[in-house]
C-alpha positions in Angstrom: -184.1 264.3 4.2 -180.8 266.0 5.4 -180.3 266.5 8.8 -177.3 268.2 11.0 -177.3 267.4 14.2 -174.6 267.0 17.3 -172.5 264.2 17.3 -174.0 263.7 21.1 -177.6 263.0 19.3 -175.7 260.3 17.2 -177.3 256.7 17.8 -176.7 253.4 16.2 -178.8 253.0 12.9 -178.4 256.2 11.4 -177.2 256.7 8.4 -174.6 259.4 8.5 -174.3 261.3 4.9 -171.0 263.3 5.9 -169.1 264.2 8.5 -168.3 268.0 9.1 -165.3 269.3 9.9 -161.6 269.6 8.8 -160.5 266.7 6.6 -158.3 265.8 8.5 -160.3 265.4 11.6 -162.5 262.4 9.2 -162.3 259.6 12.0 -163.7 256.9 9.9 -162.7 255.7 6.0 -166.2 256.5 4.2 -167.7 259.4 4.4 -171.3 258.2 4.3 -172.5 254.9 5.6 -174.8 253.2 7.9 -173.4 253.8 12.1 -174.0 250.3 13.3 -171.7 249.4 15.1 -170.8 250.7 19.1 -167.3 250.8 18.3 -167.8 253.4 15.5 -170.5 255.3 17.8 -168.2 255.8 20.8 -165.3 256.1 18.0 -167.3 259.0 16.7 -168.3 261.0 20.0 -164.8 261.1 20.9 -163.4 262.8 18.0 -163.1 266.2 17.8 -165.8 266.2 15.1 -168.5 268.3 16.4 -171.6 267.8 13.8 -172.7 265.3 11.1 -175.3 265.1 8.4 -177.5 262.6 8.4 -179.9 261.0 5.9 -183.4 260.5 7.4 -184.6 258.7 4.5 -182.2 255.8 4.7 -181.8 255.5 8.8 -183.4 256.2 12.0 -184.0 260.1 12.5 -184.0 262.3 15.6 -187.1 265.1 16.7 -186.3 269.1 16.9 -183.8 268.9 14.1 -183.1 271.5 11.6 -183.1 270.6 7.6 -180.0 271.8 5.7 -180.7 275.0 4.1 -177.7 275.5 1.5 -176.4 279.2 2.2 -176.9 281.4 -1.5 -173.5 282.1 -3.0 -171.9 284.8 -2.3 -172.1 287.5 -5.2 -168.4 288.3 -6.1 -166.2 288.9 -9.0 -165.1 285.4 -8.4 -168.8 283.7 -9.2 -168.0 285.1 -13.1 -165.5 282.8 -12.8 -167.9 279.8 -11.3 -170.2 280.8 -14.7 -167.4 280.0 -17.1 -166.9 276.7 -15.5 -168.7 274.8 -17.8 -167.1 276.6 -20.5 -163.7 274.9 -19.2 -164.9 271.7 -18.5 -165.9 271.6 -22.3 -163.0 272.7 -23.6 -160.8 269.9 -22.0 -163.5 266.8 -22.4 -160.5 266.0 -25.4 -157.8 266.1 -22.8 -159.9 263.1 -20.9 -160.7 261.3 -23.7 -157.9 258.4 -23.3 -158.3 258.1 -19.4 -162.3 258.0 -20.1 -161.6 255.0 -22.7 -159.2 253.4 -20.6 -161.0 253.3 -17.2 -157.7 251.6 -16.0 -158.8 252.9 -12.1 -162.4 251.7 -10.9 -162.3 253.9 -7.5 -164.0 251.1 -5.6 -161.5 248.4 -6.9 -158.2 250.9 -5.5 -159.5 248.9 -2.3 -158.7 245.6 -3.2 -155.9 246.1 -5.3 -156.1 242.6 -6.8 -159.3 242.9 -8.5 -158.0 246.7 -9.7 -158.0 246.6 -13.1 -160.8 244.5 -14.3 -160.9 244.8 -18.4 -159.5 242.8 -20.8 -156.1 243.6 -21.0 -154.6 244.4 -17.7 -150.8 244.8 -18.4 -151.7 247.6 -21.2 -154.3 249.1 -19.4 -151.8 249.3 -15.9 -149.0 251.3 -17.9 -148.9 254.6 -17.4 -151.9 256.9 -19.6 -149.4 259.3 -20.9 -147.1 257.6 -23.6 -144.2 260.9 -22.9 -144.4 259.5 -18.9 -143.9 255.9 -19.3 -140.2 256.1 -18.8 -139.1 258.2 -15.7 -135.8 260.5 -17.0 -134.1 259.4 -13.7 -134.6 257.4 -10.8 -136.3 258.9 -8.1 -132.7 258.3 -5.4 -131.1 260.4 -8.2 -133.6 263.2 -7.9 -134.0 263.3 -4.4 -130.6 265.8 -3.4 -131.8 268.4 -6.3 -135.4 268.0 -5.4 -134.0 268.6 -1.4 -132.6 271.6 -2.9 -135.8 272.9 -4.9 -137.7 272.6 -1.8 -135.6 274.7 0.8 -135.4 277.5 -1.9 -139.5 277.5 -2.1 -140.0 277.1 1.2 -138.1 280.3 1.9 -139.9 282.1 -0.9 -142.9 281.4 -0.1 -142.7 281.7 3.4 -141.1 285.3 2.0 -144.6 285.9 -0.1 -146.6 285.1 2.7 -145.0 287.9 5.1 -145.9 290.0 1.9 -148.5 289.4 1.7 -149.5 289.4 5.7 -148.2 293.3 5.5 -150.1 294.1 2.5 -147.1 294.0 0.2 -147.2 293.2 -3.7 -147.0 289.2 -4.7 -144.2 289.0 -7.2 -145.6 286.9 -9.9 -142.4 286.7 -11.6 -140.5 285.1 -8.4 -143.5 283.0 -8.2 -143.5 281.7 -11.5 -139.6 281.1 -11.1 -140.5 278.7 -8.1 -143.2 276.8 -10.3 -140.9 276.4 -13.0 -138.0 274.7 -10.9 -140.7 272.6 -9.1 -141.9 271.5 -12.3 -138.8 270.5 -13.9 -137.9 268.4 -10.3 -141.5 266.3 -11.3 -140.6 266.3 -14.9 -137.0 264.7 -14.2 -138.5 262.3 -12.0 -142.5 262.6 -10.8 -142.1 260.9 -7.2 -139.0 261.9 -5.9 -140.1 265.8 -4.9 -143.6 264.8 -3.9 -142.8 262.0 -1.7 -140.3 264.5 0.0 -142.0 267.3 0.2 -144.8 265.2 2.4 -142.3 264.9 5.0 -142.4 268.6 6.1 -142.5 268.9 10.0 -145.6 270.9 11.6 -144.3 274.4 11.8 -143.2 274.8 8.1 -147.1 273.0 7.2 -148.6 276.1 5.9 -145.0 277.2 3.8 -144.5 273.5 2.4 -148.2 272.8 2.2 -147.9 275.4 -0.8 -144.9 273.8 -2.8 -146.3 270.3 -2.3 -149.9 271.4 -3.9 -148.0 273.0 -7.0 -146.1 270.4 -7.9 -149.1 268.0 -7.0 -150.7 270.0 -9.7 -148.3 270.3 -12.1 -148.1 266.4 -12.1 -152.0 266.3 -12.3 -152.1 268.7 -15.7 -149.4 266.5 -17.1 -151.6 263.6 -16.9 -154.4 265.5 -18.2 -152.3 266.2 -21.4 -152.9 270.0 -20.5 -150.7 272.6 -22.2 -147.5 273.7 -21.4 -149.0 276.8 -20.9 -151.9 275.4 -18.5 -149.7 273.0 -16.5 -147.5 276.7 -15.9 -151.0 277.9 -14.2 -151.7 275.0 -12.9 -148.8 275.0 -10.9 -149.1 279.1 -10.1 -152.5 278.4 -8.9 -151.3 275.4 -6.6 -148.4 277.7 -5.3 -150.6 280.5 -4.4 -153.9 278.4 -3.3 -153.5 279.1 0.0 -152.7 282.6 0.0 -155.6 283.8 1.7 -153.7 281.9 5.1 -151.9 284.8 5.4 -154.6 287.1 6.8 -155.4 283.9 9.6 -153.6 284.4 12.9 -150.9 281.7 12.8 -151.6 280.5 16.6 -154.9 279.4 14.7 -153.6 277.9 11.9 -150.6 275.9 14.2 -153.3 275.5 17.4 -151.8 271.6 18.5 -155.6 270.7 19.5 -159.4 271.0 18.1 -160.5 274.1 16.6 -163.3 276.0 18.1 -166.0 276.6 16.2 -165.5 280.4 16.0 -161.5 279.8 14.6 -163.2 277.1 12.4 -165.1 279.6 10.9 -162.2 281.8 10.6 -160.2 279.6 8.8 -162.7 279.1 6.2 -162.3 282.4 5.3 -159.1 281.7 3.8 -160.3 281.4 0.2 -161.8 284.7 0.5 -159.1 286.5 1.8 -157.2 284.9 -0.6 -159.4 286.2 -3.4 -159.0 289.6 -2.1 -154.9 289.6 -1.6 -154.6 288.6 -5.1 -157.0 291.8 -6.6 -155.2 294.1 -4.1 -151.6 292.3 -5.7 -153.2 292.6 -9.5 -153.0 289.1 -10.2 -155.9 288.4 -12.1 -154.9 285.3 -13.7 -158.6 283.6 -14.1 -156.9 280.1 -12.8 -155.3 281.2 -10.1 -158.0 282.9 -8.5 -160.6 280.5 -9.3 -158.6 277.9 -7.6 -157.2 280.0 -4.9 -161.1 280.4 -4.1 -163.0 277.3 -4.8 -160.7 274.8 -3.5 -162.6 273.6 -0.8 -165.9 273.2 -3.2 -167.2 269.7 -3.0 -169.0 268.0 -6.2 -171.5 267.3 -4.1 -172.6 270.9 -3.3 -171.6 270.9 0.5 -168.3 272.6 0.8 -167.7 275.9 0.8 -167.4 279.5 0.2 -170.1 278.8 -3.0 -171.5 275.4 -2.2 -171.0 275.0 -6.1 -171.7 271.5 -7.3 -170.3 269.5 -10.3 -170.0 271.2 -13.5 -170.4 274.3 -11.6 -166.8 273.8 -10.4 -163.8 274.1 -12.8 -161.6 271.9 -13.9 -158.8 273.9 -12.1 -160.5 273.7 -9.2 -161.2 270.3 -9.0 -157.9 269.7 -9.3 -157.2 271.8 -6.5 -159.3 270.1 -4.7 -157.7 266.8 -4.7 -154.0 267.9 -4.1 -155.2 269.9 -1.5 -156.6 267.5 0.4 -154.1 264.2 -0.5 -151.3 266.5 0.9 -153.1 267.6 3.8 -154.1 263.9 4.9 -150.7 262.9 4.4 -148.8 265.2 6.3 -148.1 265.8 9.8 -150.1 268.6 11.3 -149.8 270.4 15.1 -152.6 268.0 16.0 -152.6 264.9 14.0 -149.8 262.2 12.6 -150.7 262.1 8.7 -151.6 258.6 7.0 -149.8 256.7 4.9 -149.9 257.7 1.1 -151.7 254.7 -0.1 -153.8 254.1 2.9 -155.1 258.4 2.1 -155.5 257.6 -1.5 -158.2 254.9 -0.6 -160.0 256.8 2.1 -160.3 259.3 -0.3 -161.4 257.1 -2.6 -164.5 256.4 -0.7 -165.7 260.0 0.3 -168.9 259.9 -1.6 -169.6 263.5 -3.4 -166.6 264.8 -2.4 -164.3 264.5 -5.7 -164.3 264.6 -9.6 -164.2 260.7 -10.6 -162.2 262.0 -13.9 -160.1 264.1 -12.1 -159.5 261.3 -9.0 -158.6 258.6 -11.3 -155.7 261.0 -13.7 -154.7 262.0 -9.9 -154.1 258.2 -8.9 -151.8 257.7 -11.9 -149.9 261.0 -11.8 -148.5 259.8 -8.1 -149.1 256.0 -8.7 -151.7 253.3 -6.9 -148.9 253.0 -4.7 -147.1 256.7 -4.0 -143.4 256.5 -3.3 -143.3 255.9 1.0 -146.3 253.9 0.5 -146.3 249.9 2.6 -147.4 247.7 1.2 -148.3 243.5 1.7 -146.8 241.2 -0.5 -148.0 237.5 -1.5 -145.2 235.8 0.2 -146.6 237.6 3.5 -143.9 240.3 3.5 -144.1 243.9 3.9 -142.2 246.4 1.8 -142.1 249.8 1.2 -142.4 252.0 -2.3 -139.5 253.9 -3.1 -140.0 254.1 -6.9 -142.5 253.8 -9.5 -141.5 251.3 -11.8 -141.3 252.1 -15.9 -143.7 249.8 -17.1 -146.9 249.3 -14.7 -148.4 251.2 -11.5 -148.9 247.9 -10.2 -145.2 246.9 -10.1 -143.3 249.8 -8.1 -139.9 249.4 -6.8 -139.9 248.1 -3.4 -137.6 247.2 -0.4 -138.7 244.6 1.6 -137.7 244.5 5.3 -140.5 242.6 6.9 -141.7 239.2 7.9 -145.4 239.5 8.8 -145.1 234.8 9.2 -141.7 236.0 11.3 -143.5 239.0 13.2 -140.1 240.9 13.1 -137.7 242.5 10.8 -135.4 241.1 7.9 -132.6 242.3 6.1 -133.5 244.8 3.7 -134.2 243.7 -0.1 -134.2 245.9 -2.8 -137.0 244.7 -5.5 -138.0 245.5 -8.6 -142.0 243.8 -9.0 -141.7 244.4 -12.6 -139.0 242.1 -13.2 -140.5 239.3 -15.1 -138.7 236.6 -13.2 -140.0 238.0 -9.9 -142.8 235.9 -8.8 -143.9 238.0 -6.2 -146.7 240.6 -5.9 -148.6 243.0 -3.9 -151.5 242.3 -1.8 -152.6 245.5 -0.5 -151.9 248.5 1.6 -150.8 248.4 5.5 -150.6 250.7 8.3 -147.4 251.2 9.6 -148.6 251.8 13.3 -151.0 248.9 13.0 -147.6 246.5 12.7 -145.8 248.9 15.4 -143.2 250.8 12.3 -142.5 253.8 12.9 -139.6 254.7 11.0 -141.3 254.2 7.4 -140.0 257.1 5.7 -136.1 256.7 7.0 -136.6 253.2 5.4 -137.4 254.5 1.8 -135.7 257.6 2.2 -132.2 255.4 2.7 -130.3 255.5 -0.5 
């Protein structure tokens, strides 16, 4: 049985199904485990987390607790949409068809990245899904001044579309559209190079850059899909405009530096909603973009929200949403938390239970790489490195520059490396945490031409 209860009723050997609250606010790597240990209890009652759900049938229970009643859906235009969802899903079981046959990403083996790709043939099966993305056009240091330049001219727009729509002003679809095509052809000349900058937008701009990192997130995700041209265009609308309804939230709630109350909590889950109604009131009916604008925070697992819709209920669009949503929130820095490391997020996320689409997880992995340009990582010979490239021929062997001894416990001139040289003998180990080995200036390291 499903409980929620306060995290002050928490006691070791419970088994906690999920934790609720922003994702960001997650204090521990899997969402649903056994709590025994004291560390992890008194880890747990001092974050900002204010309730859990737990699973009487697997730990210890408390009395006077309330089962989980799933609210109804709400009956709006948008649950026509949640009806054709199968429909969708359907229609693209072709697109899915090589990374289904594949399998090249177990999710529990993106933890121990040396047992990743267990099937017979692991240099084919580590190359790249998409034959058309094996070869980046240019290098992602080439990319990064045009990409720097891509992203100031969103940023203003959409900022610009936000006021809009704040003031109950029309959307422009076709400025809109303008910004997902030059974001698109920044991931098409080189796939890392705009992401992995975009994540390093500072906490006032979040909600502005938050928007141009999900559409090109998505744009990268429906190219690994093998979506349309057509499709990956909406795709990339929908991520632009996902967040829409943020407009209509006061922004000293959505920049607050310091927990949430549960009444702005509630407020801010709104967004979708709001969002669904800004884009009927601006006559942008496109089916995508509103189903994503409100159903990215569903859950396959039925517990997230405005619908509670579960698994094939959901459409591919917005699981897709889902994902790029979250990897660019956990990865970012926020008025009231430092954002993880790309690699270290893309495991964590990796081990929230019910949470994501395997399928759509897995295309998501390869479309920013096992390790995501800024990623640092642990190599063989006991050094650390960072990503600043995905290399041409395997997600396993990036680019890296080394400029760590872990034997030395200090800092070594900087090596430039390319794993996928065949006369390189060494290899990567696993992710690190920068603040765990006291670095702090990760992203000046890779971003250094």
């Amino acid at each position: 049985m499903l409980k929620v209860i306060s995290t002050k009723q928490v006691r070791l050997g419970m088994f906690i199904q999920e934790l609720k609250g922003s994702w960001i606010d997650h204090p521990f790597w899997k969402g649903a485990f056994k709590l025994d240990s004291a560390v992890d209890l008194k880890k747990l009652q001092n974050s900002i987390i204010k309730e859990i759900v737990i699973d009487t049938s697997k730990g210890l229970d408390v009395e006077n607790v309330s089962k989980i009643t799933p609210t109804a859906p709400i009956q709006t235009p948008a649950k026509v949409l949640a009806s054709s969802a199968k429909r969708m899903v359907n229609d693209k079981k072709n697109a899915f068809a090589d990374i289904e046959d594949l399998d090249t990403l177990e999710l529990g083996a993106i933890i121990d990245p040396p047992s990743l790709l267990a099937i017979e043939n692991p240099s084919d099966a580590a190359t790249l899904a998409n034959p058309e993305r094996q070869r980046a056009k240019i290098s992602a240091s080439a990319e990064r001044e045009q990409a720097k330049r891509v992203i100031n001219d969103s940023k203003k727009a959409v900022a610009t579309m936000f006021d809009d729509a704040r003031m109950g002003k029309a959307v422009s679809v076709g400025a809109a559209m303008q910004m997902v095509d030059d974001i698109a052809a920044s991931v098409d000349r080189n796939l890392g190079a705009l992401i992995s900058l975009v994540r390093l937008k500072n906490k006032d701009e979040y909600t502005y850059m938050h928007s141009v990192a999900v559409c090109a997130l998505m744009v990268a995700l429906a190219k690994e899909l093998g979506l349309s041209e057509s499709e990956i265009r909406q795709a990339g609308l929908a991520g632009l405009l996902h967040d829409i309804g943020k407009a209509g939230i006061p922004s000293d709630v959505l920049n607050k530096p310091g927990a949430l109350t549960d009444e702005e909590f509630s407020l801010v889950k709104l967004h979708p909603e709001r969002g669904h109604q800004l884009l009927m009131q601006a006559n942008i009916l496109d089916e995508v973009v509103v189903d994503v604008c409100l159903h990215h925070h569903e859950k396959v697992n039925g517990m997230g929200y405005p619908h509670q819709l579960q698994a094939n209920e959901i459409s591919l669009f917005a699981k897709m949403g889902a994902v790029c949503d979250v990897y660019d929130a956990i990865t970012s820095n926020r008025p009231y938390k430092a954002g993880w490391e790309p690699g270290i997020s893309m495991q964590r996320m990796a081990q929230w239970e019910g949470h994501f689409d395997d399928t759509i997880f897995k295309a998501f992995v390869k479309s920013v790489g096992i390790y995501p340009i800024g990623s640092m990582v642990k190599l063989k010979s006991g050094r650390l490195a960072v990503v600043i490239d995905q290399s041409q021929k395997s997600l396993l062997m990036p680019l890296i520059k080394v400029f760590f001894s872990t034997k030395l416990n200090l800092r070594i001139k900087v090596e430039l490396i390319d794993l996928s040289n065949p006369f390189e003998q060494d290899t990567i180990v696993g992710h690190e945490d920068p603040i765990s080995w006291g670095i702090h200036d990760i992203n000046e390291i890779w971003g250094q031409a």
